[in-house]
C-alpha positions, 0 to 999 in steps of 0.5 A: 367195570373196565371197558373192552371190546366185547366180540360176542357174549350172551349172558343170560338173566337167570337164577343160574346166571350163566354164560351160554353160546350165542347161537342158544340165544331164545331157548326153548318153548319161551311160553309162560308155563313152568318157571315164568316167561323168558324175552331175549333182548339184544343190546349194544355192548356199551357201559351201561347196556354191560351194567343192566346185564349184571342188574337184571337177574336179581332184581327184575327177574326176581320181582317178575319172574320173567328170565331175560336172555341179553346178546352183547354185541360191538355197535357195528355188528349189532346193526347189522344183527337187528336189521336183519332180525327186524327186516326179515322179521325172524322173530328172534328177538322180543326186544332190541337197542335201537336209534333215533335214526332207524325209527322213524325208518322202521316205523313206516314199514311197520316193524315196530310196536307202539309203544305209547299205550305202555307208557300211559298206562304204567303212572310211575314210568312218567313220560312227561319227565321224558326230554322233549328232544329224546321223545320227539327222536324215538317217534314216529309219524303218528306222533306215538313213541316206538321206542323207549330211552335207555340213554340219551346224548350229543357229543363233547370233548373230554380232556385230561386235567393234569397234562394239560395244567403241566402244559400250561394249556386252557381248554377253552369251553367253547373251543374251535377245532383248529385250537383242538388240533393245537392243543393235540400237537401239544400236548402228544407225548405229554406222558410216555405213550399218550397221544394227543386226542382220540378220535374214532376209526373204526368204518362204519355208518355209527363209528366214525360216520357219526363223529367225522360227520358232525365235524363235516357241519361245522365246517359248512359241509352236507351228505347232501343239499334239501334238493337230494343233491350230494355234496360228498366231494364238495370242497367243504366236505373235503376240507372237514375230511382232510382235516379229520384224517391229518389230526388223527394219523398226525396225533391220534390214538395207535391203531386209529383205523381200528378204534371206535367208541369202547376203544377210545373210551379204554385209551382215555380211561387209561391214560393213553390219550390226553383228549377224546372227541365223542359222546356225552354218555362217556364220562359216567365211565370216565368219572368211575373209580373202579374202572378208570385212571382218570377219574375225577381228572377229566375236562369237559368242553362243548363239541367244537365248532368252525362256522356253525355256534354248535357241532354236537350230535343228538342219539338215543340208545333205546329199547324197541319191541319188533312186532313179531314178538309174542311176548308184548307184555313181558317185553314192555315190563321188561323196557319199562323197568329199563328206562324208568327212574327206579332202574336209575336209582338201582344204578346209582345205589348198586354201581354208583352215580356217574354210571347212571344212564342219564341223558333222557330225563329232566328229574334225572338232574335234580338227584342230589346224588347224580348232581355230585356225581356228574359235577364236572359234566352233567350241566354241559350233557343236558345243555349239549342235548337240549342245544342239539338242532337235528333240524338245522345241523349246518350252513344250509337246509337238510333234506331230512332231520339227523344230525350224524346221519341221513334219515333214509334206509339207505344212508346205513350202506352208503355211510359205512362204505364211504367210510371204510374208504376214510378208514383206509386213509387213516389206516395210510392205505388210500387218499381222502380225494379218492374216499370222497369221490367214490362216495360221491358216486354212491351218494348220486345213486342214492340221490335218483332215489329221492328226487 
């Protein structure tokens, strides 16, 4: 399916599939009576959370009887949707797509359901087959898991094979950024309308927060020291910004300021730029010949680096059960099914390898399918995850664990503000210095907090 920017779709599961309002959403009784119980889960609309809507109907309903009703929502609306549904605990939804960075958060207010018991007791779901760095993620401090992996992944870069062979360049595997910003000004305009990297825009904590934030590492910046010190204008974080910024206004995408995660991955499926900094999880969709031009043109390179030997981030889109459901055990067949080999083999045989949703199991790498398939990019997806250090991201210690973010509550506000600042600059309607000293500001009130 062609990727696009979904602004607000319910799809419903159901033997009717239909598409119905967004306010409808839960429906009726929701008992178990009649035609079987129904759960609403909402979802981010990415690729693969596009994929299971379309699957679930046939094949789980059908097997269960149990109807799923899916909001679809853009990442920053989703974030604010299942924060307040979940914080406010209105109930409105059995199951959710959730983080690494809200769960150890909602965990200790005691928003989620355990999930572990489920886990261990359905033998075919394996948790042991689970990556270590996906469990230790999507824990809480009991040391049970609180949500279950849709997907997993870190961040590369992803290049277009033919320009870059028609411009004489050589990605290196391990490149620097200031050989990607070369390699950008090369090969801008390479074909009529390309760009030369796309980089995300978009304001928000989970937008452009996270891509700028895993270049601010590697240039020897931090929100903030272990001593809860903020280093939002701090000389290093200006200079990561900076540099950000320019490559972006001087050869990124059009309508940068507006461009997050499904914008770039339309502009490089259809050829309208010649590189993309971003997920791991892309390239499934990149490397589908249904939906994009490119596919089996696509270059792969680890994340680059400045001063640290690794940049790439760690995230997981995974399924959590608010507490407040009255559903648990429709809603953790429903997830378990979710993030289970079969739905990855449904995936493969049903849609095609490259889509499945990988990045959360070792066996996932030993399909001889998926191993054609993801050729071109799954060892550096696994390699990128499995090197993922949340611990130690930068040049010196953290006051929390997170690689593109800061694992407080209060890190969702102060990262979306500070980069709609950023946003503007790109946009040409503010400067960095000004971002980043306002920011500075914000990230000292955080700061009193934890000191």
């Amino acid at each position: 399916m062609r990727a696009r920017r979904i602004t607000h779709i319910l799809i419903t599961a159901t033997a009717t599939g239909s598409l119905l309002a967004a306010c409808s959403g839960a429906g009726g009784s929701g008992g178990s009576g009649g035609g079987g119980q129904s759960i609403n889960v909402l979802m981010v609309g990415n690729p693969q959370m596009e994929d299971i809507a379309k699957l679930t109907k046939d094949t789980f309903t059908k097997d269960t009887g149990i109807k799923v009703n899916f909001t679809i929502l853009p990442e920053n609306e989703l974030r604010d949707k299942v924060t307040q549904d979940v914080a406010t605990q209105a109930g409105q939804y059995d199951v959710a797509t959730i983080g690494a960075y809200e769960v150890p958060i909602w965990e200790k207010n005691g928003w989620l359901h355990e999930l572990s018991s489920y886990a261990d007791k359905d033998t075919s779901f394996d948790k042991a087959d689970l990556l270590k760095p996906m469990v230790t993620s999507l824990s809480g401090s009991d040391g049970k898991l609180y949500a279950l992996p849709f997907y997993g992944e870190s961040s590369f870069l992803m290049y277009n094979k033919d320009v870059m062979q028609a411009k004489g360049v050589t990605v290196p595997e391990h490149p620097t950024w200031q050989q990607i910003a070369d390699i950008a000004a090369k090969v801008d305009g390479a074909e009529p309308g390309m760009r030369g990297i796309c980089l995300r825009g978009l304001a928000g904590w989970g937008e452009l927060g996270a891509s700028l934030t895993t270049v601010v590492n590697t240039f020897g910046g931090t929100w903030f020291t272990k001593d809860w010190k903020a280093e939002v204008n701090s000389p290093a974080f200006k200079k990561a910004t900076n540099f950000y910024v320019d490559l972006v206004r001087k050869h990124g995408e059009a309508g940068a300021a507006q461009a997050g995660f499904t914008e770039c991955l339309n502009a490089m499926s259809q050829k309208k730029v010649a590189m993309w900094y971003d997920a791991t999880s892309a390239a499934g969709s990149l490397e589908d010949p249904n939906a994009s031009k490119i596919a089996g043109h696509v270059g792969y390179a680890y994340a680059p680096t400045v001063e640290t030997k690794s940049s790439g981030w760690l995230w997981s889109w995974a399924w959590a059960m608010p507490k407040t459901t009255k559903k648990a055990d429709a809603a953790s067949k429903f997830m378990l099914w979710a993030s289970g080999k079969d739905y990855e083999k449904l995936v493969g045989e049903k849609l095609g390898w490259s889509r499945v949703p990988a990045g959360k199991r070792a066996s996932t790498y030993e399909i001889p399918e998926y191993q054609k398939a993801a050729a071109a990019f799954g060892d550096i997806t696994l390699k990128s995850i499995e090197g993922a250090d949340p611990a130690n991201p930068g040049l010196q210690p953290r006051p929390t664990v997170g690689v593109q973010y800061v694992a407080v509550p209060e890190f969702q506000d102060l990262g979306t503000k500070v980069t709609q600042e950023i946003s503007a600059a790109i946009a040409g309607k503010s400067g960095v210095d000004k971002a980043l000293d306002d920011g500075q500001k914000l990230a000292e009130d955080v700061a009193k907090n934890y000191r």
